[in-house]
C-alpha positions in Angstrom: -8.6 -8.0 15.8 -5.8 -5.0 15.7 -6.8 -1.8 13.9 -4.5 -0.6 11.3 -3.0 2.3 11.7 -3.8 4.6 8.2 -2.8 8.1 7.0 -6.3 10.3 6.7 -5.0 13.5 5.5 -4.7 14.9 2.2 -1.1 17.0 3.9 -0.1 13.4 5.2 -0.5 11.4 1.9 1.3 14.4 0.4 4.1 14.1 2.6 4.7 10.6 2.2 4.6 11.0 -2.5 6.5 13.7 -2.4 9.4 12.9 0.3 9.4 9.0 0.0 10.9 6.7 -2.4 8.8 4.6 -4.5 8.7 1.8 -6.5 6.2 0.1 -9.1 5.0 -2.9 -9.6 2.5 -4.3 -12.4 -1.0 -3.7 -10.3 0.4 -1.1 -7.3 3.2 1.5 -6.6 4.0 2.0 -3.1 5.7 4.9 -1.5 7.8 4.3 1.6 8.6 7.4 3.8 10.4 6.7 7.4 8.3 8.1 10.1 9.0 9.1 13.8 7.0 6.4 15.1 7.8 2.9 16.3 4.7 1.8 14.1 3.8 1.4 10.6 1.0 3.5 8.5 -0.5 2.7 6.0 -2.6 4.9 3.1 -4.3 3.6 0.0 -5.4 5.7 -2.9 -7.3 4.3 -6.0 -8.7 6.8 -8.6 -12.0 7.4 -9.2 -11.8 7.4 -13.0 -10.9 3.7 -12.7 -14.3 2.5 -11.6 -17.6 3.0 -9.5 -17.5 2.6 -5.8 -17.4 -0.8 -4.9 -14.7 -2.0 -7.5 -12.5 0.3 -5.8 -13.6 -0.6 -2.1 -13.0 -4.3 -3.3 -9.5 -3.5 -4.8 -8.8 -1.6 -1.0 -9.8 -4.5 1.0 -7.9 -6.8 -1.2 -4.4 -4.6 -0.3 -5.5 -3.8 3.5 -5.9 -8.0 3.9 -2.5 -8.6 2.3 -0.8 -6.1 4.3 -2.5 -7.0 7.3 -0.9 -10.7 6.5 2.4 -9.0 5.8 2.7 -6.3 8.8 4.4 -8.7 11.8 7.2 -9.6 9.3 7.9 -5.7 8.0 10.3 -3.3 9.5 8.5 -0.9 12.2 8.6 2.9 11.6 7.4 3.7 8.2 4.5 5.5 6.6 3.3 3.4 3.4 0.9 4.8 0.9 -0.4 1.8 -1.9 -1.2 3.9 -5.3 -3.4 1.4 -8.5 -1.8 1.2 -11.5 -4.2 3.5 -13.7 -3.3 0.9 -16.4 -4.5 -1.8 -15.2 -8.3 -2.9 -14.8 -9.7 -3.0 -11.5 -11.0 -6.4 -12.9 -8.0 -7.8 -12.8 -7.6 -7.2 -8.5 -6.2 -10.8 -7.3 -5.5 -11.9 -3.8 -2.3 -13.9 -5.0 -0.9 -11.0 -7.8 -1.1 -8.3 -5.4 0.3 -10.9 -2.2 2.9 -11.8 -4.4 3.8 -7.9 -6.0 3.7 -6.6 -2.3 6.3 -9.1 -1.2 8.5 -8.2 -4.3 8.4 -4.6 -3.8 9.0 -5.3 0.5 11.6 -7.4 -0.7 13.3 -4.7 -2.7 12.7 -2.0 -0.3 14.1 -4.0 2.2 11.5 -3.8 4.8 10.5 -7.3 5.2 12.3 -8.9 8.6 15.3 -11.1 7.7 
Protein backbone atom coordinates (compact mmCIF):
# COMPACT_ATOMS: atom_id res chain seq x y z
CA UNK A 1 0.00 0.00 0.00
CA UNK A 2 1.19 3.76 -1.06
CA UNK A 3 2.20 6.09 1.74
CA UNK A 4 0.53 9.34 1.81
CA UNK A 5 2.35 12.13 1.44
CA UNK A 6 1.38 14.65 4.70
CA UNK A 7 2.53 18.16 5.85
CA UNK A 8 4.53 17.70 9.42
CA UNK A 9 5.38 21.11 10.18
CA UNK A 10 3.79 23.67 12.17
CA UNK A 11 5.55 26.56 9.29
CA UNK A 12 4.01 24.13 6.56
CA UNK A 13 0.39 23.97 7.92
CA UNK A 14 0.85 27.68 8.38
CA UNK A 15 1.68 28.22 4.89
CA UNK A 16 -0.98 26.36 3.53
CA UNK A 17 -4.13 28.53 6.13
CA UNK A 18 -2.81 31.42 5.60
CA UNK A 19 -1.91 31.57 1.67
CA UNK A 20 -4.63 29.06 0.41
CA UNK A 21 -8.22 29.29 -0.26
CA UNK A 22 -10.66 27.51 1.68
CA UNK A 23 -13.91 26.34 1.87
CA UNK A 24 -16.36 24.76 4.55
CA UNK A 25 -18.43 22.23 4.70
CA UNK A 26 -20.85 20.96 7.55
CA UNK A 27 -18.15 18.42 9.40
CA UNK A 28 -14.58 19.74 7.70
CA UNK A 29 -12.97 22.95 6.07
CA UNK A 30 -10.25 22.24 3.78
CA UNK A 31 -7.58 24.61 2.64
CA UNK A 32 -6.10 24.16 -0.89
CA UNK A 33 -2.67 25.80 -1.57
CA UNK A 34 -0.89 24.93 -5.11
CA UNK A 35 2.46 23.46 -4.44
CA UNK A 36 5.69 23.02 -6.57
CA UNK A 37 5.39 19.45 -6.63
CA UNK A 38 3.81 17.05 -9.13
CA UNK A 39 2.15 15.38 -5.96
CA UNK A 40 -0.54 16.02 -3.55
CA UNK A 41 -0.07 16.67 0.50
CA UNK A 42 -2.11 16.26 2.71
CA UNK A 43 -2.41 17.65 6.57
CA UNK A 44 -5.18 17.05 9.09
CA UNK A 45 -5.74 19.10 12.24
CA UNK A 46 -8.56 18.31 14.82
CA UNK A 47 -8.53 20.23 18.17
CA UNK A 48 -7.87 18.96 21.28
CA UNK A 49 -10.74 20.59 23.10
CA UNK A 50 -13.08 18.57 20.96
CA UNK A 51 -12.34 15.29 22.58
CA UNK A 52 -9.71 12.66 24.19
CA UNK A 53 -7.29 10.97 22.06
CA UNK A 54 -8.85 8.37 20.24
CA UNK A 55 -12.08 10.24 19.17
CA UNK A 56 -9.77 12.36 17.34
CA UNK A 57 -7.44 9.51 15.91
CA UNK A 58 -10.83 7.93 14.78
CA UNK A 59 -12.16 11.14 13.08
CA UNK A 60 -8.30 11.28 11.30
CA UNK A 61 -8.45 7.85 9.99
CA UNK A 62 -11.97 8.33 8.87
CA UNK A 63 -10.58 11.56 6.42
CA UNK A 64 -7.07 9.90 5.55
CA UNK A 65 -9.40 6.59 4.15
CA UNK A 66 -11.66 8.83 2.17
CA UNK A 67 -8.95 10.79 0.69
CA UNK A 68 -6.95 7.87 0.09
CA UNK A 69 -10.25 6.64 -1.96
CA UNK A 70 -10.35 10.04 -3.59
CA UNK A 71 -6.47 10.81 -4.43
CA UNK A 72 -6.19 8.96 -8.16
CA UNK A 73 -9.20 11.10 -9.35
CA UNK A 74 -7.82 14.73 -7.78
CA UNK A 75 -5.70 17.12 -9.60
CA UNK A 76 -1.76 16.59 -8.82
CA UNK A 77 0.16 19.49 -7.27
CA UNK A 78 -1.55 20.70 -4.22
CA UNK A 79 -1.00 20.91 -0.52
CA UNK A 80 -4.43 20.11 1.37
CA UNK A 81 -4.83 20.68 5.05
CA UNK A 82 -8.57 19.05 6.44
CA UNK A 83 -9.60 21.39 9.56
CA UNK A 84 -13.02 19.71 12.08
CA UNK A 85 -15.72 21.75 12.42
CA UNK A 86 -15.36 22.83 16.27
CA UNK A 87 -19.23 22.74 16.08
CA UNK A 88 -19.80 19.70 15.43
CA UNK A 89 -19.43 16.45 17.74
CA UNK A 90 -16.73 14.11 17.01
CA UNK A 91 -19.65 11.66 17.51
CA UNK A 92 -21.15 12.46 14.76
CA UNK A 93 -17.66 11.35 12.33
CA UNK A 94 -19.35 9.17 9.33
CA UNK A 95 -17.65 7.39 6.51
CA UNK A 96 -20.54 8.43 4.05
CA UNK A 97 -21.00 12.47 5.50
CA UNK A 98 -17.43 13.16 5.31
CA UNK A 99 -17.03 10.85 1.63
CA UNK A 100 -19.79 12.74 0.43
CA UNK A 101 -18.67 16.66 1.95
CA UNK A 102 -15.12 15.90 0.59
CA UNK A 103 -16.41 15.28 -2.97
CA UNK A 104 -18.64 18.49 -2.65
CA UNK A 105 -15.90 20.70 -1.56
CA UNK A 106 -13.30 18.77 -4.56
CA UNK A 107 -16.07 19.42 -6.68
CA UNK A 108 -16.21 23.15 -5.98
CA UNK A 109 -12.55 23.59 -5.87
CA UNK A 110 -12.34 22.02 -8.99
CA UNK A 111 -9.68 19.51 -8.23
CA UNK A 112 -11.48 16.41 -8.93
CA UNK A 113 -10.37 14.85 -12.70
CA UNK A 114 -13.06 15.54 -15.31
Amino acid sequence: MKKINTLKKNYEFRYVLTKGKYYHGKYLTIYIKKNSLNKNIIGIAINTKLGKAVRRNNAKRLIRENYRLLKDELVLGNSIVFLWNKNINLEEADFFKIKNEMINIFQTAELLKK
